[in-house]
CHARMM-style PDB file with segment names, atoms N, HN, CA, C and O in Angstrom:
ATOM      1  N   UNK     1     -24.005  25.835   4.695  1.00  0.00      PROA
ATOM      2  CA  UNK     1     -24.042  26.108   6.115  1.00  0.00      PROA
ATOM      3  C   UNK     1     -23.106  27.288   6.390  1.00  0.00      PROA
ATOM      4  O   UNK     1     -21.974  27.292   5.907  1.00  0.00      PROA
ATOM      5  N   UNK     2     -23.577  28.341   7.196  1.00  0.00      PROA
ATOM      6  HN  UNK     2     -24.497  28.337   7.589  1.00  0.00      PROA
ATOM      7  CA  UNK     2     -22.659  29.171   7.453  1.00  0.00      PROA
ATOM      8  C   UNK     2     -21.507  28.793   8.845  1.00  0.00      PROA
ATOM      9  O   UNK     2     -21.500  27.845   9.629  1.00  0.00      PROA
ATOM     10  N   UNK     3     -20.639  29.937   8.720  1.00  0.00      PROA
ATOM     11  HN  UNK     3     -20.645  30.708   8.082  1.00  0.00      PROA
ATOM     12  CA  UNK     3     -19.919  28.994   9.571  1.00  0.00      PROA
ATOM     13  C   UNK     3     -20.199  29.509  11.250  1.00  0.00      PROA
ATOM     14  O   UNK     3     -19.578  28.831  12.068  1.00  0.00      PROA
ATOM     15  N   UNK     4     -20.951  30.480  11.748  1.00  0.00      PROA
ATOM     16  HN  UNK     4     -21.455  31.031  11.083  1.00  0.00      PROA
ATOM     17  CA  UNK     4     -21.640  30.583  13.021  1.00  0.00      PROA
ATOM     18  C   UNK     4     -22.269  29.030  13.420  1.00  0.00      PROA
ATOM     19  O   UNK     4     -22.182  28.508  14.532  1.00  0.00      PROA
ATOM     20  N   UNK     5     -22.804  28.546  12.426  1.00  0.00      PROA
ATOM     21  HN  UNK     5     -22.874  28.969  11.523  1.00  0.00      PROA
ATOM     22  CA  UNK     5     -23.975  27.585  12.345  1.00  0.00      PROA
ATOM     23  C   UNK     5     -23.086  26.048  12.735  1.00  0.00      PROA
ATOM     24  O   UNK     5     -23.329  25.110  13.493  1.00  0.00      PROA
ATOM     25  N   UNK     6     -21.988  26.363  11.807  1.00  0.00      PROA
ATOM     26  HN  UNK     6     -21.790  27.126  11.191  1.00  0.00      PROA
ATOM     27  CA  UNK     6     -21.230  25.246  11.810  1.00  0.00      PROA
ATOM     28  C   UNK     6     -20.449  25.198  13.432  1.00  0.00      PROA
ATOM     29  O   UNK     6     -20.761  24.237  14.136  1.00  0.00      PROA
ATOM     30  N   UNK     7     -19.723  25.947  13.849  1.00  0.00      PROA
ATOM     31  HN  UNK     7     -19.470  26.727  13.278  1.00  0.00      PROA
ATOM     32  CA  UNK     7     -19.411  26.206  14.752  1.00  0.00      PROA
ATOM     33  C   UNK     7     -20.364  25.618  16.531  1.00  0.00      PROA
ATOM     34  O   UNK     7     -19.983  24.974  17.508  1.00  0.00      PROA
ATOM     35  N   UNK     8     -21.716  26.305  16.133  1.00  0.00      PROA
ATOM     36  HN  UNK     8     -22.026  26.829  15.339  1.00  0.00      PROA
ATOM     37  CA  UNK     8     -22.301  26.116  17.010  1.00  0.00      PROA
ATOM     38  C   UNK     8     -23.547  24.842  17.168  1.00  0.00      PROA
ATOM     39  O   UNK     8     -24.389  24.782  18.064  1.00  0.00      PROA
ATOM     40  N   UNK     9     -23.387  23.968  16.122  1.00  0.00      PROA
ATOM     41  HN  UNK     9     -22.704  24.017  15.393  1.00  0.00      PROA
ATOM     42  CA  UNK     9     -23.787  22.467  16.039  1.00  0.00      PROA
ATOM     43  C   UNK     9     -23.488  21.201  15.356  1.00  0.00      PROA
ATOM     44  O   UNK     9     -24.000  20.234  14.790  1.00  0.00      PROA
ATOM     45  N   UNK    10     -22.166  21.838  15.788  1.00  0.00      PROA
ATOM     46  HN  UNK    10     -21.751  22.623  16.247  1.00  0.00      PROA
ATOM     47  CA  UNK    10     -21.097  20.563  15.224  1.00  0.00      PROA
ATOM     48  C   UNK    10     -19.976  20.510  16.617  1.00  0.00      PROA
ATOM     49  O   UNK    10     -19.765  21.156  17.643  1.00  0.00      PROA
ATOM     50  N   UNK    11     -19.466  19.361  15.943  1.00  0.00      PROA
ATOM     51  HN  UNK    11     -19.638  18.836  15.110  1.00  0.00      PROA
ATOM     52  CA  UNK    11     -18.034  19.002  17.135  1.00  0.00      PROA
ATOM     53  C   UNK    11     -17.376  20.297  17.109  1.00  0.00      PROA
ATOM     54  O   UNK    11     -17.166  20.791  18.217  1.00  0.00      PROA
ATOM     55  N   UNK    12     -16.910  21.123  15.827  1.00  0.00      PROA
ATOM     56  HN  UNK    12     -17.081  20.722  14.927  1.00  0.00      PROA
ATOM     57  CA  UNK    12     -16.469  22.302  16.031  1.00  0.00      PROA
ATOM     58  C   UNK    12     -16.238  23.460  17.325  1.00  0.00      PROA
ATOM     59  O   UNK    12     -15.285  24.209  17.541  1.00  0.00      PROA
ATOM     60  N   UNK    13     -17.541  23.262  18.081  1.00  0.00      PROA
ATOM     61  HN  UNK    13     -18.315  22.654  17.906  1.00  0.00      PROA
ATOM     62  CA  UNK    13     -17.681  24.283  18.942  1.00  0.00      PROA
ATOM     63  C   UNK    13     -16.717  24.599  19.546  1.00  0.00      PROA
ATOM     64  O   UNK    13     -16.448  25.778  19.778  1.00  0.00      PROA
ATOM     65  N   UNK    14     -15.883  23.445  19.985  1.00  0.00      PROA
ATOM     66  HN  UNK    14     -16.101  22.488  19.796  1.00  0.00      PROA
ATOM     67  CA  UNK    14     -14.768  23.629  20.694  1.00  0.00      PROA
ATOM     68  C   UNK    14     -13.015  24.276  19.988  1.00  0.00      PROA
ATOM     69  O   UNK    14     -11.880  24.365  20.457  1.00  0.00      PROA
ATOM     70  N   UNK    15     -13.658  24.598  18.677  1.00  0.00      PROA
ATOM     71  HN  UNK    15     -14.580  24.525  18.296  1.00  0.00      PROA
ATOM     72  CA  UNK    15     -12.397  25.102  18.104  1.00  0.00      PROA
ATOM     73  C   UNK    15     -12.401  26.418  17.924  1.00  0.00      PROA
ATOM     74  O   UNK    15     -13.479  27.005  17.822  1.00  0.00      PROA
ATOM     75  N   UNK    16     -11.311  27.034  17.861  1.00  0.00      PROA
ATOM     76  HN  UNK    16     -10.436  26.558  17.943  1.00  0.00      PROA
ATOM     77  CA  UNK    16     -10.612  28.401  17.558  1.00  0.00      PROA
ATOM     78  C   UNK    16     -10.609  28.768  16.210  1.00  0.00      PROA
ATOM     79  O   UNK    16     -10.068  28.246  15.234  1.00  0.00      PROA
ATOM     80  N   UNK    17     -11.296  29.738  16.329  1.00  0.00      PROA
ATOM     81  HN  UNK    17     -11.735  30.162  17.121  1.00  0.00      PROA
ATOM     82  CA  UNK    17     -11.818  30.862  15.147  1.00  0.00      PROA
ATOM     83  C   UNK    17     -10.823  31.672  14.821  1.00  0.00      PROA
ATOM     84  O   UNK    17     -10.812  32.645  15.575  1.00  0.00      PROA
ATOM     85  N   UNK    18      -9.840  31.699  13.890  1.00  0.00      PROA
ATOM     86  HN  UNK    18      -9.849  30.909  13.277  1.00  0.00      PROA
ATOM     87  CA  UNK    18      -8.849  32.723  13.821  1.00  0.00      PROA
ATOM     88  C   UNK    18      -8.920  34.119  12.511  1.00  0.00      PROA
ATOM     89  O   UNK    18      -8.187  35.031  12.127  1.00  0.00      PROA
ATOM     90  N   UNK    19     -10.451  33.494  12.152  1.00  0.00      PROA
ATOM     91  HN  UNK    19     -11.046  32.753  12.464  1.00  0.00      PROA
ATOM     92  CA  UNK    19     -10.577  34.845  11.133  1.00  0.00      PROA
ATOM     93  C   UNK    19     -11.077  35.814  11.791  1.00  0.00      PROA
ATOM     94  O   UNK    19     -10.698  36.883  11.312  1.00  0.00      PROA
ATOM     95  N   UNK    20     -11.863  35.954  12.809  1.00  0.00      PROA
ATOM     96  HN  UNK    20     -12.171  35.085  13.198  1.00  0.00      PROA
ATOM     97  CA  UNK    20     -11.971  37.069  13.533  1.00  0.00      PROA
ATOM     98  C   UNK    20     -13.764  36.877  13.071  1.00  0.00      PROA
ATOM     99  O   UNK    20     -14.323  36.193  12.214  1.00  0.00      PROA
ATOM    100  N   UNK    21     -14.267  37.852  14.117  1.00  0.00      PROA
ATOM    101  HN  UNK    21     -13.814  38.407  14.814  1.00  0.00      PROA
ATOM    102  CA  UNK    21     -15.868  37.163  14.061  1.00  0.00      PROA
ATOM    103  C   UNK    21     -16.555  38.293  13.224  1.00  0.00      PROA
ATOM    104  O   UNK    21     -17.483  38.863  13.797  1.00  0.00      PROA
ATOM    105  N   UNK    22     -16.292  38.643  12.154  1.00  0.00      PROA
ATOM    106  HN  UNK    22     -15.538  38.180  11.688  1.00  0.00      PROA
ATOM    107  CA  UNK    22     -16.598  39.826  10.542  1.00  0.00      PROA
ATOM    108  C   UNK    22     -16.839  37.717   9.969  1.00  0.00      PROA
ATOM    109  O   UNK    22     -18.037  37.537   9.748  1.00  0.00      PROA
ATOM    110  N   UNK    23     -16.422  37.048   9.859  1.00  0.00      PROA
ATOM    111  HN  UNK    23     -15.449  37.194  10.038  1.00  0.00      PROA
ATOM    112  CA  UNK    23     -16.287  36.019   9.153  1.00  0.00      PROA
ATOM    113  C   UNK    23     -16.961  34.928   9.436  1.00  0.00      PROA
ATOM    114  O   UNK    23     -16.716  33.866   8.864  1.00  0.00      PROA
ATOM    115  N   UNK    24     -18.102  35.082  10.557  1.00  0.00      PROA
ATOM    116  HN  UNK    24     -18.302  35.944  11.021  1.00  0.00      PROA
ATOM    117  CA  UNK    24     -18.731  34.355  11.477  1.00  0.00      PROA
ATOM    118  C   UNK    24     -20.112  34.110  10.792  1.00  0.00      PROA
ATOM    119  O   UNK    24     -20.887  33.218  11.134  1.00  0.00      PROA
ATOM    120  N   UNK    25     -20.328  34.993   9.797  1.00  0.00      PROA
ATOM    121  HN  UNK    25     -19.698  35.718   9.519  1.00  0.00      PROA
ATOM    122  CA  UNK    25     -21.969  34.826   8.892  1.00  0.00      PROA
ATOM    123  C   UNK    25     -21.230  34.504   7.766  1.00  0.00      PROA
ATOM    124  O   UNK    25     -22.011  34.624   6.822  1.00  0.00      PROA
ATOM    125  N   UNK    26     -19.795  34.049   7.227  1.00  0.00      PROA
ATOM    126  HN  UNK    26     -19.161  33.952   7.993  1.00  0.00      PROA
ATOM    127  CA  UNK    26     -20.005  33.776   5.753  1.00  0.00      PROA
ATOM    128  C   UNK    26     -20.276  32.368   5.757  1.00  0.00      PROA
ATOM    129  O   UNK    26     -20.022  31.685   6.749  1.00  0.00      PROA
ATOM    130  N   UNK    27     -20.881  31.789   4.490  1.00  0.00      PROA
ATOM    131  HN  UNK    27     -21.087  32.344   3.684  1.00  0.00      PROA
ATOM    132  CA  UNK    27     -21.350  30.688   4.012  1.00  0.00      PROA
ATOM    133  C   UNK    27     -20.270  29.363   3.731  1.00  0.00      PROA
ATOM    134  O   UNK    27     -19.421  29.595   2.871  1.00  0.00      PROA
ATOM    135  N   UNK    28     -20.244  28.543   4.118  1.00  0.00      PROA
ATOM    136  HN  UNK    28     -20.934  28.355   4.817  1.00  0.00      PROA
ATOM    137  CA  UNK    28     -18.928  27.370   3.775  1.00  0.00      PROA
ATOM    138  C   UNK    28     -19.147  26.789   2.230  1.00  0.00      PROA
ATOM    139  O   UNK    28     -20.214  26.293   1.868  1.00  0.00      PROA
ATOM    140  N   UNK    29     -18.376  26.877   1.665  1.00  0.00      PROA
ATOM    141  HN  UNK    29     -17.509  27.280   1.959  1.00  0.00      PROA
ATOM    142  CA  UNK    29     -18.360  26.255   0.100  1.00  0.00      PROA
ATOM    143  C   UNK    29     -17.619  24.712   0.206  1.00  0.00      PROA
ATOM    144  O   UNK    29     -17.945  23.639  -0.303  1.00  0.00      PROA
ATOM    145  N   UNK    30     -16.641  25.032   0.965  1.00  0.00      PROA
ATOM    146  HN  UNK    30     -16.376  25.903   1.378  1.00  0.00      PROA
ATOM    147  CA  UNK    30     -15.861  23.601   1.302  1.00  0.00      PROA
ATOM    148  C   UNK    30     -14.828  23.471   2.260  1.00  0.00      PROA
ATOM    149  O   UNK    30     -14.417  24.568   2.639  1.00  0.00      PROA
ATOM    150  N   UNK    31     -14.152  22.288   2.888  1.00  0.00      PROA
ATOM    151  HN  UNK    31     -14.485  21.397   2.580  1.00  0.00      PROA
ATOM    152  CA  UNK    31     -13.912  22.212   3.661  1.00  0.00      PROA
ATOM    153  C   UNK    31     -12.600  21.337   3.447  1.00  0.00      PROA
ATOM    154  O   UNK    31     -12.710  20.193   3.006  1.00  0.00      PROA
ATOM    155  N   UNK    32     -11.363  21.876   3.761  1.00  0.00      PROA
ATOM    156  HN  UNK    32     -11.273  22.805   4.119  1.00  0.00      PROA
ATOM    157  CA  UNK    32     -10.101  21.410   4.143  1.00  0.00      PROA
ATOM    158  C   UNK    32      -9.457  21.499   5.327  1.00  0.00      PROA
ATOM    159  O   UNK    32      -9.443  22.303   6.259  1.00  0.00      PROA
ATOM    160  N   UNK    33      -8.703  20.047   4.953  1.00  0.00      PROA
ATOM    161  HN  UNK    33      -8.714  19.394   4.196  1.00  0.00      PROA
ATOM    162  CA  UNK    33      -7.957  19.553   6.314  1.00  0.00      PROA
ATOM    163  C   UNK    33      -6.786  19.882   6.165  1.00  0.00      PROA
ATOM    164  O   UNK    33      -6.609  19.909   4.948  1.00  0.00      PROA
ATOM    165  N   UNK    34      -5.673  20.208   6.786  1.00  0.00      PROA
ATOM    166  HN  UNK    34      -5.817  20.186   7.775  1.00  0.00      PROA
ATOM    167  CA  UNK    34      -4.292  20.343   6.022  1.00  0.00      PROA
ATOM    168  C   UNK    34      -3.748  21.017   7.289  1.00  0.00      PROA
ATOM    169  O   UNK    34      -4.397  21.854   7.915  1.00  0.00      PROA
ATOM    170  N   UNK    35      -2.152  20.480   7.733  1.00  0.00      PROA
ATOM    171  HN  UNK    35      -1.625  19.800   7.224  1.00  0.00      PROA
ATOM    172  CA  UNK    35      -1.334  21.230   8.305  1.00  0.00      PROA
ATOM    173  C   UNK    35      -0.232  21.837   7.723  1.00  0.00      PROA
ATOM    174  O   UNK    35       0.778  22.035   8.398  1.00  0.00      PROA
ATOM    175  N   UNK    36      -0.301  22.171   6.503  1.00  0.00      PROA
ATOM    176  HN  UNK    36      -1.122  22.010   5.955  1.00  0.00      PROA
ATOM    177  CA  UNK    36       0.294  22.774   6.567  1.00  0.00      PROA
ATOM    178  C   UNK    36       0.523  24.247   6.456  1.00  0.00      PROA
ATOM    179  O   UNK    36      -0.445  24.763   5.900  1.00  0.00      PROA
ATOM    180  N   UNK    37       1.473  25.141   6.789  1.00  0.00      PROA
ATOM    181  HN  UNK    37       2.260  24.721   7.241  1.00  0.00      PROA
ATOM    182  CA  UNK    37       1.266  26.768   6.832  1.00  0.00      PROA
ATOM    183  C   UNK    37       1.202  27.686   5.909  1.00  0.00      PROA
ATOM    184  O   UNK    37       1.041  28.876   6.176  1.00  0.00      PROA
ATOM    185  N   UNK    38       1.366  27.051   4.289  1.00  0.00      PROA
ATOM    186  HN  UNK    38       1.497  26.083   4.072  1.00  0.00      PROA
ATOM    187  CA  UNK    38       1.424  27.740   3.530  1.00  0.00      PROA
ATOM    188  C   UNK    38       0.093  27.635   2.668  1.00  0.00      PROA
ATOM    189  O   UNK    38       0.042  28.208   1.580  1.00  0.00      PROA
ATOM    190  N   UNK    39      -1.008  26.889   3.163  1.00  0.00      PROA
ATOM    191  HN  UNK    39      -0.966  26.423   4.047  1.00  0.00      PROA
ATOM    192  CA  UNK    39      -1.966  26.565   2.746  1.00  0.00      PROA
ATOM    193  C   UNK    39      -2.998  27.583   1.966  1.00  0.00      PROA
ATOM    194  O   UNK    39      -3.581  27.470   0.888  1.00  0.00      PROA
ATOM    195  N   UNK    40      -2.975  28.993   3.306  1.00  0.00      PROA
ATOM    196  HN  UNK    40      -2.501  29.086   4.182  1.00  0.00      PROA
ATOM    197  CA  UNK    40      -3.871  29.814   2.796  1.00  0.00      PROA
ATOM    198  C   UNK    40      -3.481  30.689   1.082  1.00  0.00      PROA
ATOM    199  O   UNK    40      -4.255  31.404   0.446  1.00  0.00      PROA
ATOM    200  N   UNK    41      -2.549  30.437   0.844  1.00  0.00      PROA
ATOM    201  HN  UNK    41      -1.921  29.855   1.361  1.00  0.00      PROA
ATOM    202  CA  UNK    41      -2.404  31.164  -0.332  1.00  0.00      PROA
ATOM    203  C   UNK    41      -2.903  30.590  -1.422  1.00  0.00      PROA
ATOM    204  O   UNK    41      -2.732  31.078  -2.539  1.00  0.00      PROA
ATOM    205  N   UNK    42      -3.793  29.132  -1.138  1.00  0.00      PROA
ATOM    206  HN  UNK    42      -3.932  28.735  -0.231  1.00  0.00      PROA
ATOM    207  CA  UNK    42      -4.485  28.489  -2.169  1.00  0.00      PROA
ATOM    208  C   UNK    42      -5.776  28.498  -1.587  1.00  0.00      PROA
ATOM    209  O   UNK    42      -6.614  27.998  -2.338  1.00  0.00      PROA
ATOM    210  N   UNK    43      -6.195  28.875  -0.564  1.00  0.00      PROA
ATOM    211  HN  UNK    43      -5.514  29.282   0.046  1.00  0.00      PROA
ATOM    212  CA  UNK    43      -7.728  28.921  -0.107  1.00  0.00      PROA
ATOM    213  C   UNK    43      -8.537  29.872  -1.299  1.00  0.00      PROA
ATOM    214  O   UNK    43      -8.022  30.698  -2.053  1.00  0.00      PROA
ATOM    215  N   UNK    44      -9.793  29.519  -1.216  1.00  0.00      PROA
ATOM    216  HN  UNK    44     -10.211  28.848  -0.604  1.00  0.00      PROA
ATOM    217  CA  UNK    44     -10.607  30.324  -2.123  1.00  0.00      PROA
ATOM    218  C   UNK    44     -11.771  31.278  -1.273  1.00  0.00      PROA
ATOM    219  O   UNK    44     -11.528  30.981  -0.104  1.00  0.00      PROA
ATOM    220  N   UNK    45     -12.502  31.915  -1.261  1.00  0.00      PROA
ATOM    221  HN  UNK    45     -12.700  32.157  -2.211  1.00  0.00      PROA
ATOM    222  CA  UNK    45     -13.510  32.771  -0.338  1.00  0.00      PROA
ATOM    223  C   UNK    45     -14.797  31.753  -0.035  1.00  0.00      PROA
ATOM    224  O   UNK    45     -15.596  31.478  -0.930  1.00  0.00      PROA
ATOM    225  N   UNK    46     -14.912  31.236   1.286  1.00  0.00      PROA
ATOM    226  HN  UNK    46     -14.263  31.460   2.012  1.00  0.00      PROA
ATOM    227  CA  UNK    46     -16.044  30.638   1.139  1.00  0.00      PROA
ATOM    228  C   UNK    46     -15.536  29.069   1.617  1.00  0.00      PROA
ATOM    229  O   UNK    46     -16.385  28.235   1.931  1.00  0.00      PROA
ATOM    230  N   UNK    47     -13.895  28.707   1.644  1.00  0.00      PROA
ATOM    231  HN  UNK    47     -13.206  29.385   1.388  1.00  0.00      PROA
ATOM    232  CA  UNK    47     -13.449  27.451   1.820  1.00  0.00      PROA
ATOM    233  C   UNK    47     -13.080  27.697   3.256  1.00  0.00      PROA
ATOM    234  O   UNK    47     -12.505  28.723   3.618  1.00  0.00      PROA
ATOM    235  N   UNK    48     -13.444  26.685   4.091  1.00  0.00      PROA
ATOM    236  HN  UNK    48     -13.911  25.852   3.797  1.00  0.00      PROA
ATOM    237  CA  UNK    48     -13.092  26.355   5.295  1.00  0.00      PROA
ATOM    238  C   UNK    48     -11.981  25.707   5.550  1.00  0.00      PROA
ATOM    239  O   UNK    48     -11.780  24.665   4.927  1.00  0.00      PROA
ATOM    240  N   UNK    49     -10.878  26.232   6.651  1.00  0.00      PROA
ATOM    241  HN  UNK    49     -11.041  27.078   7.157  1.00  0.00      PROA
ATOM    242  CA  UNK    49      -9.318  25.061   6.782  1.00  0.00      PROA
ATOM    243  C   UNK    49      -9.240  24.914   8.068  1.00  0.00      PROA
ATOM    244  O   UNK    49      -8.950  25.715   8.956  1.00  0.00      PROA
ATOM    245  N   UNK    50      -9.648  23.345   8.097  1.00  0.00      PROA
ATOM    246  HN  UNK    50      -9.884  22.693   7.375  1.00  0.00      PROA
ATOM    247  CA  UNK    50      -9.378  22.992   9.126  1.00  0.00      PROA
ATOM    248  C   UNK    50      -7.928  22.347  10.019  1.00  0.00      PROA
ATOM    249  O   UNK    50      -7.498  21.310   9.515  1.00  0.00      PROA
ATOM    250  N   UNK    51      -7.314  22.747  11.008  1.00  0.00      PROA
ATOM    251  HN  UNK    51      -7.663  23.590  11.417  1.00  0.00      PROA
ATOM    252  CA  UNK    51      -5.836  22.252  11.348  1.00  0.00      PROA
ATOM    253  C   UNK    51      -5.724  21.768  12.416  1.00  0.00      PROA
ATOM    254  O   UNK    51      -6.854  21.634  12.887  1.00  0.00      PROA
ATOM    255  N   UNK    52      -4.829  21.353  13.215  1.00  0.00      PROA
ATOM    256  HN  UNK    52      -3.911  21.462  12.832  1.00  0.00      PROA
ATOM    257  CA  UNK    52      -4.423  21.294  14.141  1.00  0.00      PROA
ATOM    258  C   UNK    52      -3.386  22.432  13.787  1.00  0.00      PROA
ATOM    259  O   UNK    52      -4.512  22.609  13.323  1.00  0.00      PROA
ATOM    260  N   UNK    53      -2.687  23.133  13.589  1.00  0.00      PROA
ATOM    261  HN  UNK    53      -1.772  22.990  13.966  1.00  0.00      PROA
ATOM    262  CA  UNK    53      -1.572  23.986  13.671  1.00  0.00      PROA
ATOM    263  C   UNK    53      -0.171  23.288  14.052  1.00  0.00      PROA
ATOM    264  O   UNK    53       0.764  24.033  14.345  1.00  0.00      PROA
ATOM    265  N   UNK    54       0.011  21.951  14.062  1.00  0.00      PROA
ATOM    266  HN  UNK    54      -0.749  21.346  13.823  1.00  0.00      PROA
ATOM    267  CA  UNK    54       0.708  21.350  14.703  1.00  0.00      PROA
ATOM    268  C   UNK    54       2.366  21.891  13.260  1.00  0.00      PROA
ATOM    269  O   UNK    54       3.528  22.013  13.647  1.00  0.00      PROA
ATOM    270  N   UNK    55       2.175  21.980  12.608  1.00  0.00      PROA
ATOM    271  HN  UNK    55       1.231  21.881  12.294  1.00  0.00      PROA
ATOM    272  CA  UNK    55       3.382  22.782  11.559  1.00  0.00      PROA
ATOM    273  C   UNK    55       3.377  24.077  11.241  1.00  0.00      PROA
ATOM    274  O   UNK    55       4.020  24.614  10.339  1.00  0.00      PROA
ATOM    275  N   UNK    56       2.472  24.681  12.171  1.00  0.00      PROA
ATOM    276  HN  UNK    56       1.950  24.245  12.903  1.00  0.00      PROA
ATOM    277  CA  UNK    56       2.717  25.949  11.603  1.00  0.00      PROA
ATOM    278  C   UNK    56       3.353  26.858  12.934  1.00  0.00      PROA
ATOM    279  O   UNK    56       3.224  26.446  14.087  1.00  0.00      PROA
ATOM    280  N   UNK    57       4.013  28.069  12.624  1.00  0.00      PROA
ATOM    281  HN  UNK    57       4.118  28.403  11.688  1.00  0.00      PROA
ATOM    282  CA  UNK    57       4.768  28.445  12.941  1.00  0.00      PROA
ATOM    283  C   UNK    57       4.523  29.223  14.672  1.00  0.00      PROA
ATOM    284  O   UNK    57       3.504  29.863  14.931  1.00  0.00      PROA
ATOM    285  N   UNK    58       5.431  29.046  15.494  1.00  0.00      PROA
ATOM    286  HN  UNK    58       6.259  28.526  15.283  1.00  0.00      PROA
ATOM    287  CA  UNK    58       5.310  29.353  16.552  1.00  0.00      PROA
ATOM    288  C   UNK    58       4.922  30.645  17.125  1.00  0.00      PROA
ATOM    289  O   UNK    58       5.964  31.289  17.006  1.00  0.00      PROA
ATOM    290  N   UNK    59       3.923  31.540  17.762  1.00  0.00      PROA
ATOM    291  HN  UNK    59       3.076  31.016  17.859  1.00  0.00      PROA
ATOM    292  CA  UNK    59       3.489  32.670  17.901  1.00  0.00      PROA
ATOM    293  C   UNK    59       3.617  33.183  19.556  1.00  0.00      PROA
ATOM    294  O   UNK    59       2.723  33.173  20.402  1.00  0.00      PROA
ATOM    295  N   UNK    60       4.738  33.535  19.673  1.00  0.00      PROA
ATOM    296  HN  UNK    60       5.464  33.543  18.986  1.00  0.00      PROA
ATOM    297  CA  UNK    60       5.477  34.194  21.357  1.00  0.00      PROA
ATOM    298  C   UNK    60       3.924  34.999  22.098  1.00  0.00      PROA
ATOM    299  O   UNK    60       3.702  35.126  23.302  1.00  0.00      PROA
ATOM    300  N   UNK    61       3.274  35.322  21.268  1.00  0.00      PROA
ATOM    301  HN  UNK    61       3.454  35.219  20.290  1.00  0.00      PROA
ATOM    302  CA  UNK    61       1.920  35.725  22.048  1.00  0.00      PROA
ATOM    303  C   UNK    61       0.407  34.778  22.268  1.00  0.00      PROA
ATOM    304  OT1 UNK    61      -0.534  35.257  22.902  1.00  0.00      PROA
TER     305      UNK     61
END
């Protein structure tokens, strides 16, 4: 499933996209849950992370 697809017929809809929408036609390989912030440096191309952001770091903007 790509993740436009996923996004737009799943519970998802209501979540925040933070790869920017270049990333909106790639394909999902798999799917993680995880709060924590250092996560992406083990993501692979194609893996989905799902969060609450609730540990990751505070952004003044």
């Amino acid at each position: 499933m790509k993740l436009d697809a996923a996004i737009e017929n799943t519970v998802l809809r209501e979540a925040t996209v933070v790869a920017g929408e270049a990333a909106m036609d790639r394909e999902i390989t798999w799917v993680h849950i995880v709060d924590h912030p250092e996560i992406t440096n083990w993501l692979k191309p194609g893996e989905l992370l799902l969060t609450t952001g609730y540990n990751w770091p505070v952004d003044d903007e």
